[in-house]
C-alpha positions in Angstrom: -5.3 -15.0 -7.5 -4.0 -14.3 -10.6 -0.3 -13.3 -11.8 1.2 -11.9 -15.6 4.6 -13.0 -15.9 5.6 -10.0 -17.7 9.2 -11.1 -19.9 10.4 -7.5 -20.6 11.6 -6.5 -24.3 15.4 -6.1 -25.0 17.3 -5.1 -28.5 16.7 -8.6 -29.7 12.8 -9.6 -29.4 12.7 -5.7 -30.8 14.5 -6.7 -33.7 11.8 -9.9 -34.4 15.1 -11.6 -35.9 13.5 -15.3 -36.4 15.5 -17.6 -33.8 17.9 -19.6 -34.6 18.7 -23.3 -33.8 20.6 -21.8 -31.2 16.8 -21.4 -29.6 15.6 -25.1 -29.8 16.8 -26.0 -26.2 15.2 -22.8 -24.8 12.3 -23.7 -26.4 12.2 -26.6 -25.3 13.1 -25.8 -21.9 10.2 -23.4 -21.8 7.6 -25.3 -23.6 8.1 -28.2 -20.9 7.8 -25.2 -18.1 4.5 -24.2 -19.4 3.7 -27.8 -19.6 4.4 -28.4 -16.2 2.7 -25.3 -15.1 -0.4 -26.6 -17.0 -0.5 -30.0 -15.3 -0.4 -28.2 -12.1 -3.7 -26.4 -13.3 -2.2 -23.0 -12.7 -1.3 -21.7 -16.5 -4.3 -19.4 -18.2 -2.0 -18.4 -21.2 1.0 -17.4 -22.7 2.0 -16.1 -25.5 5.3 -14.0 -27.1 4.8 -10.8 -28.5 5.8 -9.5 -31.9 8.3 -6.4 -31.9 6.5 -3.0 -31.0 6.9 -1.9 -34.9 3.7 -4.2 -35.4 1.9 -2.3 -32.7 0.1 0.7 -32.0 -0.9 2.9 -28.9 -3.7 4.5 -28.3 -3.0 8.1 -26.1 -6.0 9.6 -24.4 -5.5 13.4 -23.2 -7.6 14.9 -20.3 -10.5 15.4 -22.6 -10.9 11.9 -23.3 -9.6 12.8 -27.4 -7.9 9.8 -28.9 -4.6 9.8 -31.1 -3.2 6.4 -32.6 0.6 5.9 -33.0 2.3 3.5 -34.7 5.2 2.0 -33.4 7.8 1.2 -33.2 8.3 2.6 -29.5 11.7 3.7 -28.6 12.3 2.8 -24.8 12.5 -1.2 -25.5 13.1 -1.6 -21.9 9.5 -0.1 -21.5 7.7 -3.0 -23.4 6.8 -6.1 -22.8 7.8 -9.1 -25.5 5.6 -11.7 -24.0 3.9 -12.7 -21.0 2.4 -15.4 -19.1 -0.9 -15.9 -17.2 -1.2 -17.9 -13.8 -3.8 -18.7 -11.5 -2.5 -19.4 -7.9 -3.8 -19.3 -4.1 -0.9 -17.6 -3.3 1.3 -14.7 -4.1 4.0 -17.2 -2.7 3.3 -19.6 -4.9 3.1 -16.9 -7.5 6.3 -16.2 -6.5 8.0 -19.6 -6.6 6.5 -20.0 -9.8 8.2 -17.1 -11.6 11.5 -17.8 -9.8 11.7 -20.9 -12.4 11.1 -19.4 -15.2 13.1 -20.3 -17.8 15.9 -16.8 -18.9 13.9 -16.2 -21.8 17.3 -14.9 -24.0 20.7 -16.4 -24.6 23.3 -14.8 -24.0 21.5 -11.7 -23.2 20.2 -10.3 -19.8 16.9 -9.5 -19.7 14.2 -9.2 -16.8 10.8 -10.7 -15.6 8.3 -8.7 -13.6 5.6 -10.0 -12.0 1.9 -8.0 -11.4 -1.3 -9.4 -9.4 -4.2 -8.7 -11.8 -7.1 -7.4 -10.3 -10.1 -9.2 -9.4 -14.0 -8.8 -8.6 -13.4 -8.6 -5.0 -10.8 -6.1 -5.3 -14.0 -3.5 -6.8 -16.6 -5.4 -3.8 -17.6 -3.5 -0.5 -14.1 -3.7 1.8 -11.8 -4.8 -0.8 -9.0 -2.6 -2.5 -10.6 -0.8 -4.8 -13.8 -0.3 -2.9 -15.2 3.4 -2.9 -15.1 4.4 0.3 -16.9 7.8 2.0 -15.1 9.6 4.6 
C-alpha cells in the first residue's frame, strides 16, 4: 500500500524565504527520518515544494475546455508545500510512520495529512473502484 505524507503549506513555505540556520537541526532531524525510513525499505520519495507563485493550475469546465492560471493561490492552507511517498503493508504502519514525522516548521503550527494512493487492484474486478452493474 502506498501513503503521501502530505506537509500542508502555511504563510511561511508560501513566502519561499530561504531558511535560516535556525533550520539546520530540522533538517537534520528530517533528513535522518527519511534516512531511516529508507533503510526500512518503505520511502519512494520526498521532496519540498516551491511556494504556489511558481505554479500553475490547470481548470477543466464540464466541456472538458482548459484555462491555465498562474499562481500564486490564495487559500495557503489549501496547498501542499511538500510531501512524502511510502510504501507499507499496512495502513497501521502507515500510520505509525507519519506519527514520527518530524514538525516540519519552527515555531509555527502546521499540519500533516495522510492519503492511500490508489492502486491496480483498486480498478480490478471486486476491488474499490471496480465498475459494478446493478
Amino acid at each position: 500500500m502506498r501513503f503521501m505524507i502530505q506537509v500542508r503549506a502555511n504563510a511561511v513555505s508560501e513566502r519561499g524565504d530561504p531558511p535560516g540556520p535556525e533550520y539546520a537541526k530540522l533538517f537534520e532531524e528530517m533528513g535522518a527520518f527519511h534516512e531511516e525510513m529508507a533503510r526500512a525499505g518503505v520511502l519512494l520519495d520526498g521532496a519540498g515544494l516551491r511556494p504556489s507563485r511558481n505554479g500553475w493550475r490547470v481548470r477543466y469546465d464540464a466541456d472538458g475546455r482548459r484555462e491555465v492560471v498562474d499562481g500564486p493561490f490564495a487559500e495557503a492552507k489549501e496547498l501542499i508545500a511538500g510531501y512524502t511517498l511510502i510504501q507499507v503493508r499496512s495502513e497501521e504502519e502507515a500510520r505509525a510512520w507519519a506519527s514520527r514525522f518530524p514538525m516540519p516548521f519552527i515555531g509555527m503550527g502546521c499540519e500533516i495529512e495522510v492519503r492511500p494512493l490508489y492502486e491496480d487492484a483498486d480498478f480490478a474486478p471486486g476491488g474499490d473502484m471496480a465498475i459494478r452493474s446493478e
